[in-house]
C-alpha positions in Angstrom: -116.8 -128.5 39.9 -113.3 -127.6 40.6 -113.1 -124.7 38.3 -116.1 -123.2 40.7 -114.2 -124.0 44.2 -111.4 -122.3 42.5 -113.0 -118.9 41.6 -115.0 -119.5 44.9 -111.9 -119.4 47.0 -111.1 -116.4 45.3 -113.8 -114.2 45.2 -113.7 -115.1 49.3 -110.1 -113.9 49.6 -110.8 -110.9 47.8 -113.6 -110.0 49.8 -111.7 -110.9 53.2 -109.1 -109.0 52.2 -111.1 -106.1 51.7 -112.0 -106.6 55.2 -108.9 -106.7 56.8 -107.9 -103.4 55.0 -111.0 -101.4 56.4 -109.0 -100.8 59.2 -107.2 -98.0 57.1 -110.7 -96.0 56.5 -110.9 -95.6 60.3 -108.1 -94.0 61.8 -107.5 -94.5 65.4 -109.7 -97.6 66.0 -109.3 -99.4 62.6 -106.3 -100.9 64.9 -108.1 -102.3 67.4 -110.5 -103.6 64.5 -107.4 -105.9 64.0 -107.0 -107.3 66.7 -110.4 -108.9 66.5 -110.0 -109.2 62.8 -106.5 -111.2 63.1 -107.5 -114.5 64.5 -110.7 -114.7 62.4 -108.6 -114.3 59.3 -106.0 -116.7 60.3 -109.1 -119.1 61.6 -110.6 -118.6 57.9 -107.2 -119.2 55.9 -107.5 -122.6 57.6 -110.6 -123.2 56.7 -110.1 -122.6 53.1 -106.9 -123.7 52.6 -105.9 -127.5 54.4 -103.2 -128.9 55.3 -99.5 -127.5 56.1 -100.1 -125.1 53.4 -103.3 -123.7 55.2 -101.8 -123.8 58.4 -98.8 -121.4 57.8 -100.9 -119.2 55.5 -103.0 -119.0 58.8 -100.5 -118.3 60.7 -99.1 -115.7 58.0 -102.4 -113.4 57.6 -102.9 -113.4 61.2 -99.2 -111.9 61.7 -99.7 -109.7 58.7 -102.9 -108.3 60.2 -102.2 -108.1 63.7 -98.8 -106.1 62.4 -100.0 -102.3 62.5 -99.2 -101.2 58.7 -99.1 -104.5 57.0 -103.1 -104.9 56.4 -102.6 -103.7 52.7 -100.7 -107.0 52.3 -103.4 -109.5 50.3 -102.5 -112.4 52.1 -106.1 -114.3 50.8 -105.2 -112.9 47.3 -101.7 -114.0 47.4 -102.7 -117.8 49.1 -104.9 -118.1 46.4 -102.3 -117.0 43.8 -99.9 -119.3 45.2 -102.3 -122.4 45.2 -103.9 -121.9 42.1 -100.9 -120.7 39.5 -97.3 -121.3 41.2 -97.7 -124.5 43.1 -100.0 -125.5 40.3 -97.3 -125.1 37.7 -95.0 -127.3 39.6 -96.6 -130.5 38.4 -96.5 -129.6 34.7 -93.4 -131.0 32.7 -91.8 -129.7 30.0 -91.8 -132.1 27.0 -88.3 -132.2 25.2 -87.9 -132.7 21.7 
């Protein structure tokens, strides 16, 4: 069941951060796309993310999307990255001989 939340998660963030980069294939208003875009994508890190962790990953794709130029940063991607592999890794020990 965890293994399905997982790849869930991730086939969200990809497809939200498809969305937030859009706003390159519409020059002139694909800027003012983010500014509606921002907060929902900061809202949704929230959502899928909880706790402290969550909260500045909100607070982080908002930024990165509100930022003009910064949209092809996969902040969903790179959340899910960091959950999923580096913080995950933390909490395995290394057996010595």
């Amino acid at each position: 069941m965890i293994k399905k939340k997982k790849y869930k998660l991730l086939a969200l963030g990809l497809l939200f951060d498809g969305i937030g980069m859009l706003s390159f294939m519409m020059p002139g208003i694909g800027e003012f796309t983010d500014l509606i875009w921002a907060p929902i994508a900061g809202w949704l890190m929230t959502r899928m993310y909880k706790g402290n962790p969550g909260k500045i990953a909100g607070l982080i794709a908002f930024i990165e999307e509100i930022v003009p130029g910064l949209d092809v940063i996969p902040s969903f991607t790179l959340m899910w990255l960091y959950t999923y592999v580096f913080a995950a890794n933390k909490y395995i020990t290394i057996e010595e001989d």
